[in-house]
C-alpha positions as a Markdown table, in Angstrom:
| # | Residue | x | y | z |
|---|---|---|---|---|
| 1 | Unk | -12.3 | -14.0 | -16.6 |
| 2 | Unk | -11.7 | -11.2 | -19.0 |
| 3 | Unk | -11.4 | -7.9 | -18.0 |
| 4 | Unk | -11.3 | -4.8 | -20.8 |
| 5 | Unk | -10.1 | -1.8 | -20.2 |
| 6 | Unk | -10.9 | 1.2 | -22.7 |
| 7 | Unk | -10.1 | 4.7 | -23.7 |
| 8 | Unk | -6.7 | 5.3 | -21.3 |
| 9 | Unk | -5.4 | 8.4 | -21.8 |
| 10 | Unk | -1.5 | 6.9 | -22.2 |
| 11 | Unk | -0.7 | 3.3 | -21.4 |
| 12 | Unk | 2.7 | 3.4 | -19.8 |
| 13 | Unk | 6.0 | 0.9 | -19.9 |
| 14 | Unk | 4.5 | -0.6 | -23.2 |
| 15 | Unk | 7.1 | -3.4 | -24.0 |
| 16 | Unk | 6.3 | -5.5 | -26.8 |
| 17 | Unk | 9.2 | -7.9 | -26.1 |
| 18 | Unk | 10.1 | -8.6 | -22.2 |
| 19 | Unk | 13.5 | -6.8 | -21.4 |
| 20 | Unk | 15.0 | -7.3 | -17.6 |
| 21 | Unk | 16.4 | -3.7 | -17.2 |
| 22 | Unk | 16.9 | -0.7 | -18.7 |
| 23 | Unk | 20.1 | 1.4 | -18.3 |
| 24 | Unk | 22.1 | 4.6 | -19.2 |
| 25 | Unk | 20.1 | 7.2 | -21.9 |
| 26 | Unk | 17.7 | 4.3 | -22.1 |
| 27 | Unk | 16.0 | 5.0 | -18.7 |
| 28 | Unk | 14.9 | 8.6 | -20.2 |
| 29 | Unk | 12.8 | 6.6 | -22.5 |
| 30 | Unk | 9.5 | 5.0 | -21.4 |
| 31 | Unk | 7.2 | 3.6 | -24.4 |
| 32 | Unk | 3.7 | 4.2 | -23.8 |
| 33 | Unk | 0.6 | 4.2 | -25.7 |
| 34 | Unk | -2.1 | 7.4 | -25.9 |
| 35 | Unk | -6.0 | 6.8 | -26.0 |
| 36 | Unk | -5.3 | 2.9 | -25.6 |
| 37 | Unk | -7.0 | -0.4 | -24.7 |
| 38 | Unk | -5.7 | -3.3 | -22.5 |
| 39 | Unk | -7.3 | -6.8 | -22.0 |
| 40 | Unk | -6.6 | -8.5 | -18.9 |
| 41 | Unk | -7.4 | -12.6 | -18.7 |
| 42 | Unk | -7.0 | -14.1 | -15.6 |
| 43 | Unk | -3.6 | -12.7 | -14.0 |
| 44 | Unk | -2.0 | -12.2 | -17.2 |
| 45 | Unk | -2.2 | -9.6 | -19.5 |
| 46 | Unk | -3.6 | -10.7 | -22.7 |
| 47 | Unk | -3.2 | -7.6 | -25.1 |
| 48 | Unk | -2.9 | -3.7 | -25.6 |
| 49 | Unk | -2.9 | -1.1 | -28.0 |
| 50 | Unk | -4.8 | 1.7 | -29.6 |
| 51 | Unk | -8.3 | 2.3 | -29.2 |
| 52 | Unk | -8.0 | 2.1 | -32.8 |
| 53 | Unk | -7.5 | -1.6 | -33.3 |
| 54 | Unk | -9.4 | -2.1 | -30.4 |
| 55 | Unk | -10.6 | -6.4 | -31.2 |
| 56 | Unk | -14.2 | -7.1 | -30.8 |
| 57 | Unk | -14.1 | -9.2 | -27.6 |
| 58 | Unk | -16.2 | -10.3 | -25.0 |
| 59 | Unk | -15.1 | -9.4 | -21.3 |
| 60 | Unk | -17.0 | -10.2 | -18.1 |
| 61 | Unk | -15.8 | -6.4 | -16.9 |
| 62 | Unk | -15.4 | -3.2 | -18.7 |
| 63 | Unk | -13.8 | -0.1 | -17.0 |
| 64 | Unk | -13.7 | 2.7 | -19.2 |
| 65 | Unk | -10.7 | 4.8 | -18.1 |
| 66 | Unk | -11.2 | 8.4 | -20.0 |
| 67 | Unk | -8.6 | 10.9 | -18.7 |
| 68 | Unk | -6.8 | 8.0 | -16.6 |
| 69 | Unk | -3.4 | 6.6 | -16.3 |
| 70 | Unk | -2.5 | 2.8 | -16.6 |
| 71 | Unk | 1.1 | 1.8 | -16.0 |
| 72 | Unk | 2.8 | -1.7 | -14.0 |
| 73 | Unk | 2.8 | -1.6 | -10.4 |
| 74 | Unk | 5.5 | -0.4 | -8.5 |
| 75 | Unk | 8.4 | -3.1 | -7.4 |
| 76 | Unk | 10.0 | -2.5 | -4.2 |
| 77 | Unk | 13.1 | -4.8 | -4.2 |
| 78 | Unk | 14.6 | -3.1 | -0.5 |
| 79 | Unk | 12.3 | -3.5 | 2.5 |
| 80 | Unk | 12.3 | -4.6 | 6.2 |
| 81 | Unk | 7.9 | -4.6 | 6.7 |
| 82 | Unk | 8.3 | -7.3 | 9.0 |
| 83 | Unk | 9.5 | -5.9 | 12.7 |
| 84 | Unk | 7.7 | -5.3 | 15.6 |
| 85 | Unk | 6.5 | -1.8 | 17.5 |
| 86 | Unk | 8.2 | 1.0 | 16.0 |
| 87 | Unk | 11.4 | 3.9 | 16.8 |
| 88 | Unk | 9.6 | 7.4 | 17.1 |
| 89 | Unk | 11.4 | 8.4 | 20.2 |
| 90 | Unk | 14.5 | 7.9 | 17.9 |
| 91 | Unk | 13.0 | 10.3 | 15.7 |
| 92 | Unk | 12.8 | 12.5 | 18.5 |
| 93 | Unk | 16.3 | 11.9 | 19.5 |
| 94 | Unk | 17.2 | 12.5 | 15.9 |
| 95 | Unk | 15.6 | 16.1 | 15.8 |
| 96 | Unk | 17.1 | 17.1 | 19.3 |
| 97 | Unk | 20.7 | 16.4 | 17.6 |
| 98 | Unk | 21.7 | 12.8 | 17.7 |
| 99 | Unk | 23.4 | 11.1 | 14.8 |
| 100 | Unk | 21.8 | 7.9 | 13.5 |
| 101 | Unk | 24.9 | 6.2 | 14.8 |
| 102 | Unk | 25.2 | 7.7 | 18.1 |
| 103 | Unk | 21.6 | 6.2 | 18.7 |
| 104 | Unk | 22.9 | 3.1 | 17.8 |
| 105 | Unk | 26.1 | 3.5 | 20.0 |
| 106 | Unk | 23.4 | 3.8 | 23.0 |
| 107 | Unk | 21.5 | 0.4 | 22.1 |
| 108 | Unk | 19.1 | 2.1 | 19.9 |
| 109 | Unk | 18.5 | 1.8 | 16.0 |
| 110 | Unk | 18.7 | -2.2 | 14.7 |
| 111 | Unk | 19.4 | -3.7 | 18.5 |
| 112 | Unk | 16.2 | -1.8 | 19.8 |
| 113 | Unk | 14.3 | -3.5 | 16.8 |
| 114 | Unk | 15.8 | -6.6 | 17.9 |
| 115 | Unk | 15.0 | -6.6 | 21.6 |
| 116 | Unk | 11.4 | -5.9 | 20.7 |
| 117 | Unk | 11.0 | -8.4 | 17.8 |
| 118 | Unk | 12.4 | -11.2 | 20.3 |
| 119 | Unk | 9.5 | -9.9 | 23.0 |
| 120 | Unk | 6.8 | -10.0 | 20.5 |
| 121 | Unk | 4.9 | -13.5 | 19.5 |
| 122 | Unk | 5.1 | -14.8 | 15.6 |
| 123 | Unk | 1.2 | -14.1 | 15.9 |
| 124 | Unk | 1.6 | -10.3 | 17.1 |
| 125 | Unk | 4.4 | -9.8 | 14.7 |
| 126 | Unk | 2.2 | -11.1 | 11.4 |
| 127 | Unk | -0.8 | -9.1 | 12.9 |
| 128 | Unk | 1.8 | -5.7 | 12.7 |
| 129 | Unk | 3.0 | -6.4 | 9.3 |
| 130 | Unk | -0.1 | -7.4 | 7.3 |
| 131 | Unk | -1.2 | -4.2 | 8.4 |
| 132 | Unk | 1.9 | -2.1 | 6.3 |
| 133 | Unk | 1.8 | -4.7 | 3.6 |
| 134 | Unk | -1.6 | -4.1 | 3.0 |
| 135 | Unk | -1.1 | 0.0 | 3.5 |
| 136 | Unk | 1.5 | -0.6 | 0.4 |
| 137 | Unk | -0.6 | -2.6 | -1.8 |
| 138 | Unk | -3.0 | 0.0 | -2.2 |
| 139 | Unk | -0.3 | 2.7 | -2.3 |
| 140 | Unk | -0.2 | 0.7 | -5.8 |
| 141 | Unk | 2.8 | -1.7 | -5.1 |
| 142 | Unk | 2.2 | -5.1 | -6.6 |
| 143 | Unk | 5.9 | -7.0 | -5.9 |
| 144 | Unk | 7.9 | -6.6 | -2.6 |
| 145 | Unk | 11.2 | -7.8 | -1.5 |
| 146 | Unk | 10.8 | -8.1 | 2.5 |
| 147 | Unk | 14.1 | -8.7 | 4.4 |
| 148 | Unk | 15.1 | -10.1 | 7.8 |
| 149 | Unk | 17.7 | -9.0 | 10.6 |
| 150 | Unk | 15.2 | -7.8 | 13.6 |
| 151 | Unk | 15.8 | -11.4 | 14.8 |
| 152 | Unk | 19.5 | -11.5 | 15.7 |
| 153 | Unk | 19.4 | -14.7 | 17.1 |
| 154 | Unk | 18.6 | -18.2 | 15.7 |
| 155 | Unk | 14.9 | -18.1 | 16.4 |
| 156 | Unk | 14.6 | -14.5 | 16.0 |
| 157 | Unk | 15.7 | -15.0 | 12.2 |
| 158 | Unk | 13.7 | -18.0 | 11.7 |
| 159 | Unk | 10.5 | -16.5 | 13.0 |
| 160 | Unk | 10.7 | -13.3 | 11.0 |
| 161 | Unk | 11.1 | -15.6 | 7.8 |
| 162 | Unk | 8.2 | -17.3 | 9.0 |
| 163 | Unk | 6.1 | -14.4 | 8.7 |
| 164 | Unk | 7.1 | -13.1 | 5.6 |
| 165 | Unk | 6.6 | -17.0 | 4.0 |
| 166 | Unk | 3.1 | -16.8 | 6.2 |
| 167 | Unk | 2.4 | -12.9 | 4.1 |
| 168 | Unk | 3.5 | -14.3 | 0.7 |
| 169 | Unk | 1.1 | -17.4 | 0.9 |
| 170 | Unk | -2.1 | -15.0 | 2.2 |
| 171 | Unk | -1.8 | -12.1 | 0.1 |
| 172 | Unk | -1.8 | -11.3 | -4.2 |
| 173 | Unk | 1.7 | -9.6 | -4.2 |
| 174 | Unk | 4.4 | -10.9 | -5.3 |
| 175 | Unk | 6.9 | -11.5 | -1.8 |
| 176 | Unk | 10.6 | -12.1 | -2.3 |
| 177 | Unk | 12.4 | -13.1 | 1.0 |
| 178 | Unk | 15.6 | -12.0 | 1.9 |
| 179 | Unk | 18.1 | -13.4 | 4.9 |
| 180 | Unk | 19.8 | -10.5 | 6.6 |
| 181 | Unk | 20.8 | -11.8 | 9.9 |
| 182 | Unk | 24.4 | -9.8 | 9.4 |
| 183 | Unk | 22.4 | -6.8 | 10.2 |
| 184 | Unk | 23.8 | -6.0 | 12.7 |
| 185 | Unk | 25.9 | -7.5 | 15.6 |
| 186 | Unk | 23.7 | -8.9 | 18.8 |
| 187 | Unk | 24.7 | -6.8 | 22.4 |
| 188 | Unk | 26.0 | -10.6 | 24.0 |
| 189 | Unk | 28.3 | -11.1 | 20.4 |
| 190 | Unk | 29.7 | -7.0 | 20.7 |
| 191 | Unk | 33.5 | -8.8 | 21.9 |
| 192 | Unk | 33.0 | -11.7 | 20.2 |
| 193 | Unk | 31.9 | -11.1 | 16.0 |
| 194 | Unk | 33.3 | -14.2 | 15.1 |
| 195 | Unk | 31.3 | -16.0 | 17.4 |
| 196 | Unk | 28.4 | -14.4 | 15.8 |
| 197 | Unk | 29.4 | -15.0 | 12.0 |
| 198 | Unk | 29.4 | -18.6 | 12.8 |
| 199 | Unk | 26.1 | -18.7 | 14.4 |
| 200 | Unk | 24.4 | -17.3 | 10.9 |
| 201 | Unk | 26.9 | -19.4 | 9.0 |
| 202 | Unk | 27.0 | -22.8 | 11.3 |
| 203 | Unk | 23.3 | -22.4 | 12.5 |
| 204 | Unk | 21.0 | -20.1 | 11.2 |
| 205 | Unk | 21.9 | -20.8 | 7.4 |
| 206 | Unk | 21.0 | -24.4 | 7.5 |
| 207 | Unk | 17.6 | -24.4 | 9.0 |
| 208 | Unk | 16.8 | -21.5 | 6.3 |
| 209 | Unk | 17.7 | -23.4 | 2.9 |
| 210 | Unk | 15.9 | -26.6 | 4.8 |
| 211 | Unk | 13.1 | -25.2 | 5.2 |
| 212 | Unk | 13.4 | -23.0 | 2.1 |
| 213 | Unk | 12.3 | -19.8 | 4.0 |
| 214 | Unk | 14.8 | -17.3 | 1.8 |
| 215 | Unk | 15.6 | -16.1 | -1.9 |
| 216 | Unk | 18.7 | -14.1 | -1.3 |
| 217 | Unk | 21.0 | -13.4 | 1.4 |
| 218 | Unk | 21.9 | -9.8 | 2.4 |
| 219 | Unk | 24.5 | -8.0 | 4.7 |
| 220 | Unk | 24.9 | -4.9 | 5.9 |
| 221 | Unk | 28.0 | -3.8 | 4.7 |
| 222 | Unk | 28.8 | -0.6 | 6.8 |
| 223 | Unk | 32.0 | 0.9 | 9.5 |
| 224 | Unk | 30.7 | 0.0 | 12.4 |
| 225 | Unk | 28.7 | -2.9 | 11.0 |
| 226 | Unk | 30.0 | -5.9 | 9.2 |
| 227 | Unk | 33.7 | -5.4 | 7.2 |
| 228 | Unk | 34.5 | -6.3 | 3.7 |
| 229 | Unk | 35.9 | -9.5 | 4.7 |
| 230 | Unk | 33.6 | -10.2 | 6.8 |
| 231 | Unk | 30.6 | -9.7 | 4.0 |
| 232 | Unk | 32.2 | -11.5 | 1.9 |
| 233 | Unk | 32.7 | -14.9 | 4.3 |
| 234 | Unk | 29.1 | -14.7 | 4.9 |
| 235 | Unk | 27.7 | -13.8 | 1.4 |
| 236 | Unk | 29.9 | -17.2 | 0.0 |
| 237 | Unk | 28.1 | -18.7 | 2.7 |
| 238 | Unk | 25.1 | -18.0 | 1.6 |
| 239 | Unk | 25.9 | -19.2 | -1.9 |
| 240 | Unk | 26.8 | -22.3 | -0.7 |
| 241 | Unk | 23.2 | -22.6 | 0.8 |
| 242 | Unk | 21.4 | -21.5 | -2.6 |
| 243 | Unk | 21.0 | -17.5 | -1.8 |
| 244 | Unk | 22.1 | -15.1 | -4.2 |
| 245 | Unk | 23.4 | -12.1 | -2.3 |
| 246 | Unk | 21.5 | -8.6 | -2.6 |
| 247 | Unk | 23.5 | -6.2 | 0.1 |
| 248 | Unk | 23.7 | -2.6 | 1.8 |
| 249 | Unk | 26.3 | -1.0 | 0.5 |
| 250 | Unk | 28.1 | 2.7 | 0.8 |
| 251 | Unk | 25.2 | 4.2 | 3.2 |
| 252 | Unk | 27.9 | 5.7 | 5.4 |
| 253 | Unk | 31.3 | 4.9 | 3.9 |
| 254 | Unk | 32.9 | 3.7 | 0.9 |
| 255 | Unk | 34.6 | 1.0 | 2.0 |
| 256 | Unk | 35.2 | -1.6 | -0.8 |
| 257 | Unk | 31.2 | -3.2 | -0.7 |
| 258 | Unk | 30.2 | -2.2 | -3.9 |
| 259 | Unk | 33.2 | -4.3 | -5.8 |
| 260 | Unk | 32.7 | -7.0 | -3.0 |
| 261 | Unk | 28.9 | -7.7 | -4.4 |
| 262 | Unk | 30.1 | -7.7 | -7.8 |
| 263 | Unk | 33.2 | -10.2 | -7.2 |
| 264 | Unk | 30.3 | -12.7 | -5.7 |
| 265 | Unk | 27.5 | -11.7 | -8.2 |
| 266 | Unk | 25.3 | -9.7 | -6.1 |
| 267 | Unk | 22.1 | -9.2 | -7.8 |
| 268 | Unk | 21.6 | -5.9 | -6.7 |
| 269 | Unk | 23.9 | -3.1 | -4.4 |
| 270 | Unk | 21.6 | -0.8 | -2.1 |
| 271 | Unk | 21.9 | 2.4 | -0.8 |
| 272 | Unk | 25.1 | 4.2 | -2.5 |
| 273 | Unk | 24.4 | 7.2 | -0.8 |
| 274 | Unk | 27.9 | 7.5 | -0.7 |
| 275 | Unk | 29.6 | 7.0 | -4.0 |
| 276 | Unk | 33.2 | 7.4 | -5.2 |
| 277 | Unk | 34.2 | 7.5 | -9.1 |
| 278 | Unk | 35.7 | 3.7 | -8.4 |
| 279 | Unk | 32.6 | 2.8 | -7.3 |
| 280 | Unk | 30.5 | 3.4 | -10.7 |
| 281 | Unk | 33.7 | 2.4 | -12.7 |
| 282 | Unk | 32.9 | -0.6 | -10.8 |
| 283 | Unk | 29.6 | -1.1 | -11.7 |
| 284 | Unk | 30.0 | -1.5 | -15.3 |
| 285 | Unk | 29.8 | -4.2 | -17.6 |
| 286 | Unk | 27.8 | -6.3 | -14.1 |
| 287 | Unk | 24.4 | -7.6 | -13.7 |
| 288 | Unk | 24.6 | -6.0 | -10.3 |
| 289 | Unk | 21.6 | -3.6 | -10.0 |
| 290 | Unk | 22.6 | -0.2 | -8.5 |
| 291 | Unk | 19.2 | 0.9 | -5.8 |
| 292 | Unk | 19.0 | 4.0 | -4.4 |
| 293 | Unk | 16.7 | 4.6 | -1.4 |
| 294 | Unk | 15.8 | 8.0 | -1.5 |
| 295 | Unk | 13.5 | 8.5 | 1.1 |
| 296 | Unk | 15.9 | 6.8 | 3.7 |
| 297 | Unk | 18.1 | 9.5 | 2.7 |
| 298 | Unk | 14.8 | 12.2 | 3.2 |
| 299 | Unk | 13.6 | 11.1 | 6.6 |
| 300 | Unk | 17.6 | 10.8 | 8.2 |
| 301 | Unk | 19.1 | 13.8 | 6.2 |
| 302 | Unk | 22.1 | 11.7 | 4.8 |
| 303 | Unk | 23.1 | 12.5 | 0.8 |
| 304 | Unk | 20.8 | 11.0 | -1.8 |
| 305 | Unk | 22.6 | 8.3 | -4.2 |
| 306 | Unk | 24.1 | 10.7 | -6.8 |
| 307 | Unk | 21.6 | 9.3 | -10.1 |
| 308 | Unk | 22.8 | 11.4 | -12.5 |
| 309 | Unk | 25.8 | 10.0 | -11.9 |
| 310 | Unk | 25.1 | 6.8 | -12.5 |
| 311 | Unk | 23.0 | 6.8 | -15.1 |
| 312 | Unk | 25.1 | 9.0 | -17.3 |
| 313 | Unk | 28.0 | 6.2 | -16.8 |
| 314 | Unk | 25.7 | 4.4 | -18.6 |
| 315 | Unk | 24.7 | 2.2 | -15.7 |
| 316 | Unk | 21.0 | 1.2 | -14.5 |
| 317 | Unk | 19.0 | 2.0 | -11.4 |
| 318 | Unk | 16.1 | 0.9 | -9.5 |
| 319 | Unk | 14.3 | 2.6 | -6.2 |
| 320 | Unk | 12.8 | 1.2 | -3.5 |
| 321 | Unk | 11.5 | 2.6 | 0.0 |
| 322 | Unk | 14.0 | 0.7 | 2.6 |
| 323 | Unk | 10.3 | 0.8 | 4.5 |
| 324 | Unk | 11.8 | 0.0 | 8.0 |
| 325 | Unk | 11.1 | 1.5 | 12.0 |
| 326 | Unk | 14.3 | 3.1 | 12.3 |
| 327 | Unk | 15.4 | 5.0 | 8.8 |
| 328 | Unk | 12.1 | 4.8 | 6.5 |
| 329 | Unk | 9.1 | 4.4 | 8.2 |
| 330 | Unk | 7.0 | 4.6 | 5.2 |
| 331 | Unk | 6.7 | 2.4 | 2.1 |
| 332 | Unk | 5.1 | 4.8 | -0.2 |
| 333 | Unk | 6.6 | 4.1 | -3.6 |
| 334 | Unk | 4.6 | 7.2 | -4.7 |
| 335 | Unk | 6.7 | 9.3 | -2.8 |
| 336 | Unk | 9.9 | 7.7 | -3.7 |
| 337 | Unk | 9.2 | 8.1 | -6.9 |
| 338 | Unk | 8.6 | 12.3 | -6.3 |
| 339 | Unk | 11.5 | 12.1 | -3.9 |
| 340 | Unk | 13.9 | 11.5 | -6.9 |
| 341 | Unk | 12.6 | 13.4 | -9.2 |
| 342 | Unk | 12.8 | 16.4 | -6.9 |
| 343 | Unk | 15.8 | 15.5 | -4.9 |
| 344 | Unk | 18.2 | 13.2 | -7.2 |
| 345 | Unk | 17.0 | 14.9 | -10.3 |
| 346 | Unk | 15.9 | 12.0 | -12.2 |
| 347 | Unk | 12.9 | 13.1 | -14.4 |
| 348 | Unk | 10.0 | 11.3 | -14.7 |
| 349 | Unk | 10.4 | 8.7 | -17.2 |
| 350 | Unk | 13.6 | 7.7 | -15.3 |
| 351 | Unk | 12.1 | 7.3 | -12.1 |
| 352 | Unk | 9.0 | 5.1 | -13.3 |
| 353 | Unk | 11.7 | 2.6 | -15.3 |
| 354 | Unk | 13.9 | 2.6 | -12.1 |
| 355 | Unk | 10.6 | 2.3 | -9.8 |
| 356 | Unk | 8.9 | -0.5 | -12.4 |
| 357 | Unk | 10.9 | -3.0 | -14.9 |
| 358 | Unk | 14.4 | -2.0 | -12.9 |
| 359 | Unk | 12.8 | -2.6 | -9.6 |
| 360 | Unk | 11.6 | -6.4 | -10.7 |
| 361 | Unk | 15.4 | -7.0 | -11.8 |
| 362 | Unk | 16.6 | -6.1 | -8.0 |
| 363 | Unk | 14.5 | -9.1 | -7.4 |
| 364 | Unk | 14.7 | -11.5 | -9.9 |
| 365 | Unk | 11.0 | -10.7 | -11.1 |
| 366 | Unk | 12.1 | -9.3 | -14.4 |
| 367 | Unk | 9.7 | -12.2 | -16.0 |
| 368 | Unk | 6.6 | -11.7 | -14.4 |
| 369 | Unk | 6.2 | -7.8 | -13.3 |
| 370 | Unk | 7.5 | -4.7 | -14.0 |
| 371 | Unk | 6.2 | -3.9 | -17.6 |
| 372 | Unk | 3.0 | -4.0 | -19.6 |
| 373 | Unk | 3.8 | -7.5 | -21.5 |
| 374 | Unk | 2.1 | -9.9 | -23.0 |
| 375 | Unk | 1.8 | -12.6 | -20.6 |
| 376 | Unk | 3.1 | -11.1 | -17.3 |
| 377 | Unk | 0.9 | -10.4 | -14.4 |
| 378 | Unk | -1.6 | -8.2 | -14.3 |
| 379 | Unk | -0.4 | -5.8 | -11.7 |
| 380 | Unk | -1.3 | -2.5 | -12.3 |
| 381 | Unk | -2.2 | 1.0 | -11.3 |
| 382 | Unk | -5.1 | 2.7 | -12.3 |
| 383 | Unk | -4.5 | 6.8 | -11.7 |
| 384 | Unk | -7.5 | 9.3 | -11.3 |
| 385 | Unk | -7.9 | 11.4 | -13.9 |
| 386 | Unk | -4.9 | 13.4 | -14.6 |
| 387 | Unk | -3.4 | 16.1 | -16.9 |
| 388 | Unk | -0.2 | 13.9 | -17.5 |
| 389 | Unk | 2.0 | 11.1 | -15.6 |
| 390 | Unk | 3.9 | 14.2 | -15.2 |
| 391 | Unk | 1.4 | 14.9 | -12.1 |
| 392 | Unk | 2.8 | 11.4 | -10.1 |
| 393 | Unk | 6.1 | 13.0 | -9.4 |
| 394 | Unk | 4.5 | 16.5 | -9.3 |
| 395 | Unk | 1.6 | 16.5 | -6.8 |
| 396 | Unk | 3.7 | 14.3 | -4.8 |
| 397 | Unk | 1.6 | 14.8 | -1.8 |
| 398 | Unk | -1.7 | 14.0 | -3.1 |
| 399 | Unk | -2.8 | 10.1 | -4.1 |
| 400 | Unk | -3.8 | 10.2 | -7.5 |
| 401 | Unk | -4.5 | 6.5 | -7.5 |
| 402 | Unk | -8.0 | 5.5 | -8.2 |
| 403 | Unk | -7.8 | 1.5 | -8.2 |
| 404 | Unk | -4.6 | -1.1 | -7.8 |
| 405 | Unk | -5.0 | -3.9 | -9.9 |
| 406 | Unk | -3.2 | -7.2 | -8.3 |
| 407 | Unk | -3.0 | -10.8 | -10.3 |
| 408 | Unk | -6.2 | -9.4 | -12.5 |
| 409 | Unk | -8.4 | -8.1 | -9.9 |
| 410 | Unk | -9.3 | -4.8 | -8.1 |
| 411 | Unk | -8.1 | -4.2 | -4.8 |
| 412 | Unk | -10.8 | -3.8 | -2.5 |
């Protein structure tokens, strides 16, 4: 099937040769294309370029896209989909003056996600989260990273897993699955964390690379959570198992998580809300990916990951939407997107490399997504007509997406 796309106003995240990231000055550049062509075959894309050397070629489908937009679909490498009900009373709580960790001090936050994931059936809980995947899709996001740690126990874990291996085999997006049963620590484990290291080292590790239900292994790396040490004893772990470590990092607290993930290869730090000078000194010279989740830091108040920052160390960034019940109930990579440019001061270019090809690094998809590539999937979004990608950070209430393209064909 060949699919030809004509007159787009500026083709963007041209790469002629596949890179994996882009970092420093080289995020404020995004090559892109005006008055273009692109022809899709199959999943793949087959070739681009100017209207002006436009091939004679015969395609089943022609969309003519005067006045439109074409760039990659969005890769959200940080997100928790899978859970079951939801924490708007928390949200509640949150405006009448509770801290997010004084709602967890009182069971709330991660244990309430817990005690109602462990009530709810696999079924129930697959019903709930093809519903949000979905949502996302067409919200123009064509690879996800979808994380555990609503389980908290053995089975919990496993049948979280279960249902994100279950989304992956039903649905066109690209799924990677990540184990984070350090989450947090279970209400019966509170005296005893030891106790619970062991069960997702002894017990909950095994039955995961046996059945192959994970890609990486996370932990959330946080006072009050799990300690250096003890992120580090269960990210070797996890090594040992076949999962490459992607973890939370510096939401709070700058506590030493950062140089932790690097020290054991991490292939991407998340939140760094909270950053020191150490911390990007750190950074450099890794093939850690630095992700910022800004609209976690949006929806609980907290500081946004200082970008500028980073970037001008000459270090890379992605973004993703942390989509989860408790801190980021919305996986609008649309938003994010407008949420750094306005809040973190990233311009536009920046944004789209961070929210494109550096996304697909954060999870190992840097081959297949992220870019418009010879070869790699055809995942795309097709905008309405608009004055210039400018408008996708700038109208950043309004859905300016006409059609999502996913492995070559048109979302319905």
């Amino acid at each position: 099937m060949i699919t030809l796309i004509t007159n787009i106003k500026e083709l963007l995240q041209v790469r002629e040769t596949s890179i994996s990231k882009v970092s420093g000055a080289e995020m404020a550049i995004l090559p892109t294309i005006k008055n273009a062509f692109l022809i899709l075959k199959d999943n793949l894309i087959e070739d681009f370029g100017s209207m002006d050397n436009l091939p004679a070629i015969k395609a089943e489908k022609t969309i003519d896209a005067t006045g439109r937009i074409v760039l990659p679909s969005w890769c959200d490498s940080h997100t928790h989909i899978v859970y079951a009900g939801n924490r708007e009373q928390e949200f509640v709580d949150r405006i009448n003056g509770f801290t997010y960790e004084e709602i967890a001090n009182r069971g709330g936050g991660i244990l309430n996600s817990a005690k109602k994931l462990n009530e709810t059936s696999e079924e129930e809980i697959y019903e709930q989260s093809k519903v949000r995947l979905e949502e996302v899709m067409h919200l123009g996001t064509g690879a996800v990273e979808i994380k555990s740690g609503y389980g908290l126990t053995v089975d919990g874990e496993l049948k979280m897993l279960r249902v994100i291996k279950k989304l992956a085999e039903n649905y066109p997006i690209a799924i990677k699955a990540t184990f984070l049963g350090a989450h947090a620590f279970p209400i019966h484990f509170k005296e005893n964390k030891q106790g619970y290291i062991d069960e997702i080292i002894t017990k909950m590790l095994p039955e995961i690379a046996q059945n192959k239900l994970a890609d990486y292994i996370d932990v959330f790396c946080e006072t009050g959570y799990f300690s250096v040490e003890e992120t580090e004893k269960i990210m070797e772990a996890g090594i040992q198992f076949g999962l490459k470590p992607k973890i939370h990092v510096n939401q709070f607290n700058s506590i030493g998580g950062i140089q932790s993930g690097i020290k054991f290869k991490a292939l991407s730090v998340d939140h760094l809300e909270i950053m020191n000078p150490e911390d990007i000194e750190a950074l450099k010279d890794t093939e850690t990916m630095p992700v910022a989740l800004p609209s976690c830091s949006y929806f609980l108040s907290i500081p946004y990951t200082p970008a500028r920052e980073i970037i001008k160390a000459g270090l890379p960034l992605a973004l993703a939407t942390d989509f989860n019940p408790g801190s980021t109930p919305s996986g609008n990579m649309n938003f994010v997107v407008a949420t750094a440019c306005i809040k973190m001061k990233m311009t536009p270019e920046e944004a789209i490399n961070a929210a494109t090809i550096n996304g697909a690094y954060a999870m190992g998809l840097s081959e297949t997504h992220g870019s418009i590539t010879k070869g790699k999937k055809a995942n795309l979004i097709l905008t309405k007509p608009i004055s210039s990608y400018y408008q996708i950070p700038y109208a950043f209430g309004s859905n300016l997406i006409e059609s999502v393209f996913l492995e070559g064909q048109v979302l319905n």
